[in-house]
N, C-alpha and C positions, 0 to 999 in steps of 0.2 A: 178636212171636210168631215175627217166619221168622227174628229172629236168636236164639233160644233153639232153634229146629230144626237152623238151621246147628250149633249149640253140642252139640246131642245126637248130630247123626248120626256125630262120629267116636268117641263115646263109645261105641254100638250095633257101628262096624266093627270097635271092638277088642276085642271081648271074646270069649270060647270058647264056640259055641255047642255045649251039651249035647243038643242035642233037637231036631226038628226045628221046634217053633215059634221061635224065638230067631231062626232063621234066613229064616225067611218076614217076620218082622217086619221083620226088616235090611235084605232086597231089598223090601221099601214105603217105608220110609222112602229109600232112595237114586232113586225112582224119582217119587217127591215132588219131590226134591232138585230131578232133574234138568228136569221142569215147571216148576216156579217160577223156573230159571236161565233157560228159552228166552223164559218172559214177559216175563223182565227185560230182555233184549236188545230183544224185540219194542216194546218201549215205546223206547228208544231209537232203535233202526234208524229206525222208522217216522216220526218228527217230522224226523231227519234229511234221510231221502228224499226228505222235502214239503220241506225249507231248499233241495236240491241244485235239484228241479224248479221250485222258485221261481227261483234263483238261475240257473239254465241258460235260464229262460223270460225272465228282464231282461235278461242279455249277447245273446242273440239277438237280442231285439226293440230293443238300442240298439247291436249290430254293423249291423241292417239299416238303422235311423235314421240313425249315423256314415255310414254307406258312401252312405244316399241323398243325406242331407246335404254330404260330400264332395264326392259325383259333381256334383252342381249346383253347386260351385265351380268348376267347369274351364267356361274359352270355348275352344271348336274353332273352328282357324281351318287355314288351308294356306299351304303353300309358292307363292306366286305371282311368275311374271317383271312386272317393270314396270320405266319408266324411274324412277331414283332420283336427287333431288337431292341433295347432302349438303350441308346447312343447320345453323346455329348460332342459336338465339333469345336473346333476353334482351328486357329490361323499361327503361328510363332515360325521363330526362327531358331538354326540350331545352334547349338555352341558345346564345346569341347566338354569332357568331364571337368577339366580344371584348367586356369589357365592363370599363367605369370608373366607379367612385364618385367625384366633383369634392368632394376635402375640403382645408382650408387650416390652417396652424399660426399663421398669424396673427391678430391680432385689431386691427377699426376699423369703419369707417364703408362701405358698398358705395355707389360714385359712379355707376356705371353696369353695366348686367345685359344687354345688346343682344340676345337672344336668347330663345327660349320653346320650352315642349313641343311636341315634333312636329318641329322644325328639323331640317335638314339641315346638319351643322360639318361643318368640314376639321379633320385636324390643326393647333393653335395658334391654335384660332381662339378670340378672346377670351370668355369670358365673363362672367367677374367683374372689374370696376377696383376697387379699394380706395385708400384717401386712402394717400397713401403719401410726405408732406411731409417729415415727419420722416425719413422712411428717405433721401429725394432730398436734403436738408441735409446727412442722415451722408454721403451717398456722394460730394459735393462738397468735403466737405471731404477727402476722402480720397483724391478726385483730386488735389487741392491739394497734399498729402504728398506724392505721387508725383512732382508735379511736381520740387518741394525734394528729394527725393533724388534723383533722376535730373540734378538741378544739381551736386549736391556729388558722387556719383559719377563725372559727368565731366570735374567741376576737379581729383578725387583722379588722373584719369588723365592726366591732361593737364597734373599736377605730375611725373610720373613717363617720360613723353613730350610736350614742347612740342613746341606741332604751331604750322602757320604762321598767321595769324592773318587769312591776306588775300590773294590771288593776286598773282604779281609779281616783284618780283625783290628781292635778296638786295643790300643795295648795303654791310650793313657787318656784322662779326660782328667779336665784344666776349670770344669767350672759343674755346677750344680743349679737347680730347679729356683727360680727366684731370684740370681742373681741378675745384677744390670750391667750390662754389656754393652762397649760402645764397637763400632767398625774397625776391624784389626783384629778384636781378642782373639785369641784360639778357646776353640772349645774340646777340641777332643784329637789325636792322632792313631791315625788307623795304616795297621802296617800288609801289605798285600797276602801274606801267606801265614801259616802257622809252624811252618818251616824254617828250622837255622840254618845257618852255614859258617863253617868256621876251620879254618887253615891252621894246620897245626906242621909244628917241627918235629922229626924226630932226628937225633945225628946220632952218627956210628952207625949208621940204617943205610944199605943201598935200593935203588927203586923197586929191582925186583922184589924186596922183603914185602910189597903190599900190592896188594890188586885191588879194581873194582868190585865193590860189593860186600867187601870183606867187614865183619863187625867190628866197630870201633866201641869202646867205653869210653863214654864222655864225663865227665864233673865241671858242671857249673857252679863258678864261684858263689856263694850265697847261698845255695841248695841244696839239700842233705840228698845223701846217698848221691846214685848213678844213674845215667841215659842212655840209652842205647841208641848208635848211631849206624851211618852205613857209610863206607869209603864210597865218593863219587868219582875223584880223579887221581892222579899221580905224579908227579913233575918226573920227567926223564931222566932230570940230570942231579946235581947234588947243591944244594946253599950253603951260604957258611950263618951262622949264627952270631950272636953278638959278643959271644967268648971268644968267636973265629973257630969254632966247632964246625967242620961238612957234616950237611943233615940234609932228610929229603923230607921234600913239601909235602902232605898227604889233607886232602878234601873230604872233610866228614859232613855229612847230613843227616838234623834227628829234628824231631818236632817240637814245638817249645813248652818246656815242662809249665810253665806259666806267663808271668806277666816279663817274660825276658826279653832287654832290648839293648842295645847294640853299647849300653852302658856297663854292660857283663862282661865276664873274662871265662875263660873254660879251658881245663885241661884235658888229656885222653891217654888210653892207652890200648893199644892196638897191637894184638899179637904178643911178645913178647918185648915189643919198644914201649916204653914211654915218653910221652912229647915233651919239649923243651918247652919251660918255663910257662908263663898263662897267655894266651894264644884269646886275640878279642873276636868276640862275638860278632858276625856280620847279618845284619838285619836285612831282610828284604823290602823291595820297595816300600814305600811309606810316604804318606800325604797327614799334613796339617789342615782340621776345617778349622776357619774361620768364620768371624763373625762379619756379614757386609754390610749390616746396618746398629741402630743402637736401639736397645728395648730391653726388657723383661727377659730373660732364660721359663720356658714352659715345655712342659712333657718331653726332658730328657732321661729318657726309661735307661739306655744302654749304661752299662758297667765295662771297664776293662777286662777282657776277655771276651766280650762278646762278638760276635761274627756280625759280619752288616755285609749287603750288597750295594756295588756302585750307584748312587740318586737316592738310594733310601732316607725316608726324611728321618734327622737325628733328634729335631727339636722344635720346637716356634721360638722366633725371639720378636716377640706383641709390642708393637706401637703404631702410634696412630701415624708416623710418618712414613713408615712402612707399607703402613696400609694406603696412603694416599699415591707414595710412586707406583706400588703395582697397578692400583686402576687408572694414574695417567699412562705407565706402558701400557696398557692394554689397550685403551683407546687408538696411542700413537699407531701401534701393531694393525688394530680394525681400519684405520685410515690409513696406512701405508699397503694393507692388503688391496681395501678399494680402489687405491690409485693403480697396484700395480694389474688388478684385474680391469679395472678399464684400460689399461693400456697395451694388453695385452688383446682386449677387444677389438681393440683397432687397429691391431697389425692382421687380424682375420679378415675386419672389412676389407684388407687392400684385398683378398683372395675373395673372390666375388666367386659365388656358390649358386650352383640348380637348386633353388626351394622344394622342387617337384620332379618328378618321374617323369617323361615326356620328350614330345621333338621339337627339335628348335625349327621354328617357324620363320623366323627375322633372326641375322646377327646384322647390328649397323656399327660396330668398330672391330678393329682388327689390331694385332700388334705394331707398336709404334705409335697408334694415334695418343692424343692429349684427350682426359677426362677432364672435363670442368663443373665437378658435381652434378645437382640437380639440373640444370639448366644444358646439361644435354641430353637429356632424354631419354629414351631406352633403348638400353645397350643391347637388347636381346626381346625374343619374345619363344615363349615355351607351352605348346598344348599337349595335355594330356589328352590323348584319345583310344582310350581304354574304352570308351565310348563316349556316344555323342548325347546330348539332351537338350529338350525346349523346355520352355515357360509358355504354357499357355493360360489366358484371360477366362474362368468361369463363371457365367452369371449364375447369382444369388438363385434366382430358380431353379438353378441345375445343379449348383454344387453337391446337394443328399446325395445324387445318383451317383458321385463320382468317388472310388475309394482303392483306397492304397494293393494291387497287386492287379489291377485292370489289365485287359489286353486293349493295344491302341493301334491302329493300323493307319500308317502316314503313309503320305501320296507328296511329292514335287512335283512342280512342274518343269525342273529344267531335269527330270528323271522321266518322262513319258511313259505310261503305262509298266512301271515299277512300283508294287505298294511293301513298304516294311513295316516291322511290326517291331512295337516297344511295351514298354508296359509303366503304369501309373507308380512313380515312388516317393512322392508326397504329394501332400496335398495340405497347402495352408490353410491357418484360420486368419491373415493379416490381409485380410481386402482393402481394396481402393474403393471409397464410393466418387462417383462423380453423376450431377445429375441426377441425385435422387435414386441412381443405381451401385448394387456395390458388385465388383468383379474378385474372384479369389484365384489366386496363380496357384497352378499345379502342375507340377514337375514331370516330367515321363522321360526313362531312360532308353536307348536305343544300341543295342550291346554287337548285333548283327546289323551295322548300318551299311553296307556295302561300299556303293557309288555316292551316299553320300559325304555331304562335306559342311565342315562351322562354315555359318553364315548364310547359307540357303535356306528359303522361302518356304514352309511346308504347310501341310493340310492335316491337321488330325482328328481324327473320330475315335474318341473312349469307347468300346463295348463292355454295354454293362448287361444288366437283365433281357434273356429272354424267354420270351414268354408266345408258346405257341397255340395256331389257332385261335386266337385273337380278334374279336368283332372292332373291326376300324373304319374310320371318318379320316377324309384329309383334314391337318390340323388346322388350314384355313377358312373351314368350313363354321369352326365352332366361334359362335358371339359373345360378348362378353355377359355374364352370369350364368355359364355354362348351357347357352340355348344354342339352337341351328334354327336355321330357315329349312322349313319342309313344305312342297307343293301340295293343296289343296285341288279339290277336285274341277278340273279344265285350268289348273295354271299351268299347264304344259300344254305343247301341241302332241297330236297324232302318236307320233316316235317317241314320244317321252325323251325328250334328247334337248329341249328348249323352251324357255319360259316364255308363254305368247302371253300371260296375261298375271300382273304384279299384283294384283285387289287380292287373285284368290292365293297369295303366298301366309303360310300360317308358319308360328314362331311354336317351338317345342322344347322344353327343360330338359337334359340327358346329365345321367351319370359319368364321368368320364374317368378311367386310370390313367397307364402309365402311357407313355408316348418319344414316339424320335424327333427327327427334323421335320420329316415330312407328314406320318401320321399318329394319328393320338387313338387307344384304347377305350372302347364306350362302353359299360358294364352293366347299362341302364339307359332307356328311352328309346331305342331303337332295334327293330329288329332287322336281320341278315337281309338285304336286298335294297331296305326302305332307300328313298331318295334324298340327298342333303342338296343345298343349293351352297356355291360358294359365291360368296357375294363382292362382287369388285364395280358397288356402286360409285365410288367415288372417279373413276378413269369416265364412268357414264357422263356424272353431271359438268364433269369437265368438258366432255364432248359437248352438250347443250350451252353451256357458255358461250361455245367456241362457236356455238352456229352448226356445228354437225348433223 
């Protein structure tokens, strides 16, 4: 119906009113119109108004809930001076100064175990013997080797330099500088002493007629004039001679007037006897050198007569195949030495040895059992506990503070209300990063650990700089770019002790130094007393989530 009114009233405005009714009708109908246009609105506005007053009545009532909710996330605290330690914590576990697992790669028989849990070893001190027969056979025989080349490497050299064979003297040489010489020649005989000795007869003589020491005049065949000798011995009794003359033995010793050798003849006479007939020279020991390779004769200096000591080298005899045996002996020698040192090495592995000072913590075999190499495992376990030490984790923020002579005072918990105290003894530069963090291990030793023990849980705090009187903020307090949150005037209630209202909370730049776990050094933007808020919005809006 009101859209067929709508529809007629511009039909009414346009038409020519003749009369005055036409025109009375016109202004009713517009006036109609305009009633039922203000209803229409009125039906609108009105539901409206009720949305807005709705809508204005929940942002109220959850701006005042937000803001109270809010305020009861801030802890007030102040600016207080105190002495401040600046300390580093961490978490680790303890372990021995050293420690060794006793494992072996060989496998037999265990002969003897002389030791047990709880002991006190030195370093080397035995603890396993293993049968080791077989190893002590190889390594004799490879002494043996050794032996054999260290023979032929010194006959290779001593083909290449004959050396003298005997202390003494030099009575005859067989060859000269340049000659060539094959294996066999002799080059030179060298006789032990410079000493003769020579037996003479004299008959019609009884023994007493001579004593020890008595001077004897000797003539050597070939040699002008005389030697003086000296009796050494006496025969007792009487010879007969080759006429069948009785005569008695008598022993003269005199020095050899030169190149005399047992080629010589020599008479004496002694006292008032003269000896029968020429009486042979007797030479003292004597050694022929030979040649034991073939080569060239070079720098044979000695002459007959001259004195030499046992190994003194007499000569070179040069060639090149000379030269080639001694450095195959030599080699043979260095490889007969290495075998016989590794073999030797390994009759030591069967004696299985303490690496370390320390108590034996585990033995798991005993004498009698069977070793089967690696694959059983460790035979032993050995802690040094000279003292104890951790590894703790420092973060890259922390590390500066931490440095090599710290005092560290650790806390257990399975030690209750016991604190020890160690001190920092390294401190690496070899960090872990992980996550964009890097951590650096740092060592602290524990020399007076008491109750403690390897393997328990501890707690340490590095004490490093303190610094007293000190203006501080809890370190929760401070935001990042080094600002706090500071109350503003009426963002607190009454007491000063709670934030009633968040609008008036204002944000402040502060200086800050050094700092612990708990509080950090402000050295700027605050003075002694001022308020800081600690802000633990985030458990708030959780609570509004949540419907709180």
């Amino acid at each position: 119906m009101e859209t067929e009114w709508m529809n007629e009233a511009p039909t009414e405005t346009s038409g020519t009113p003749e009369s005055g009714e036409p025109e009375k009708k016109r202004r009713f109908s517009l006036k109609n119109w305009d009633s039922r246009k203000k209803k229409r609105w009125l039906k609108i506005l009105i539901p409206l108004a009720v949305v807005i007053a709705i809508v204005a009545g929940c942002v109220s009532s959850l701006t005042k809930n937000v803001n109270s909710q809010l305020s009861g996330s801030y802890l007030v605290a102040s600016a207080q001076r105190q002495d401040l330690t600046v300390s580093v914590s961490g978490t680790a576990t303890l372990q021995p100064a050293d420690s060794y697992n006793v494992t072996t790669l060989l496998s037999g028989d265990i002969v003897s175990a002389p030791f047990e849990e709880g002991d006190l070893v030195t370093k080397d001190t035995l603890l396993y013997a293993m049968d080791s027969s077989d190893a002590q056979d190889s390594m004799d025989r490879a002494q043996i080797s050794v032996q054999q080349a260290q023979l032929s490497y010194q006959q290779a050299q001593e083909a290449l330099h004959p050396t003298a064979t005997l202390s003494g003297t030099i009575s005859e040489v067989y060859v000269h500088n340049g000659d060539s010489v094959n294996a066999g020649t002799e080059l030179a005989r060298i006789v032990a002493s410079t000493e003769l000795s020579i037996d003479f007869l004299f008959p019609f003589a009884a023994p007493t007629d001579f004593y020890v020491g008595q001077t004897a005049t000797v003539f050597v065949d070939g040699y002008a004039g005389s030697q003086a000798g000296t009796v050494t011995s006496v025969s007792n009794s009487t010879a007969i001679t080759s006429n069948g003359k009785p005569s008695v033995s008598v022993r003269v010793r005199l020095n050899n007037p030169g190149a005399v050798s047992d080629a010589y003849t020599a008479s004496a006479v002694i006292g008032n006897y003269t000896s029968y007939g020429q009486a042979a020279v007797s030479m003292p020991a004597s050694s022929v050198v030979y040649a034991s390779g073939s080569g060239t004769v070079n720098g044979f200096a000695k002459l007959a007569g001259s004195t030499v000591s046992k190994g003194e080298v007499l000569c070179t005899v040069e060639s090149e195949t000379i030269r080639d045996q001694i450095e195959n002996a030599r080699l043979n020698l260095q490889s007969a030495q290495l075998s016989a040192g590794t073999a030797s090495d390994t009759v030591d592995d069967y004696n299985i040895k303490s690496p370390i000072a320390g108590t034996v913590i585990e033995k798991s075999f005993k004498a009698g059992d069977k070793v089967d190499g690696a694959s059983s495992g460790t035979l032993a376990v050995i802690y040094d506990l000279s003292y104890l030490k951790l590894e703790m984790a420092v973060a890259e923020l922390d590390i500066g503070k931490v440095e090599v002579g710290q005092r560290v005072e650790i806390t257990a918990d399975a030690l209750e209300g016991q604190t020890f105290e160690g001190v920092v003894d390294k401190v690496s530069i070899n960090g872990t990063t992980a996550n964009g963090f890097t951590n650096y291990p740092v060592t602290v030793v524990i020399e007076d650990y008491g109750d403690l023990k390897p393997g328990m849980n501890v707690s340490a705090q590095i004490i490093g700089e303190e610094i007293p009187n000190a203006l501080c903020i809890p370190v929760d307090a401070v935001d990042r770019g080094n600002t706090v949150t500071v109350p503003g005037p009426g963002a607190l209630n009454d007491a000063g002790t709670a934030v009633v209202d968040v609008t008036k909370l204002e944000t402040r730049e502060v200086t800050l130094g050094r700092n612990d776990d708990e509080y950090i050094e402000v050295t700027g933007g605050l003075e002694e007393g001022d308020i800081v808020l600690i802000n633990n919005q985030a458990s708030t809006l959780m609570d509004l989530m949540m419907g709180g």
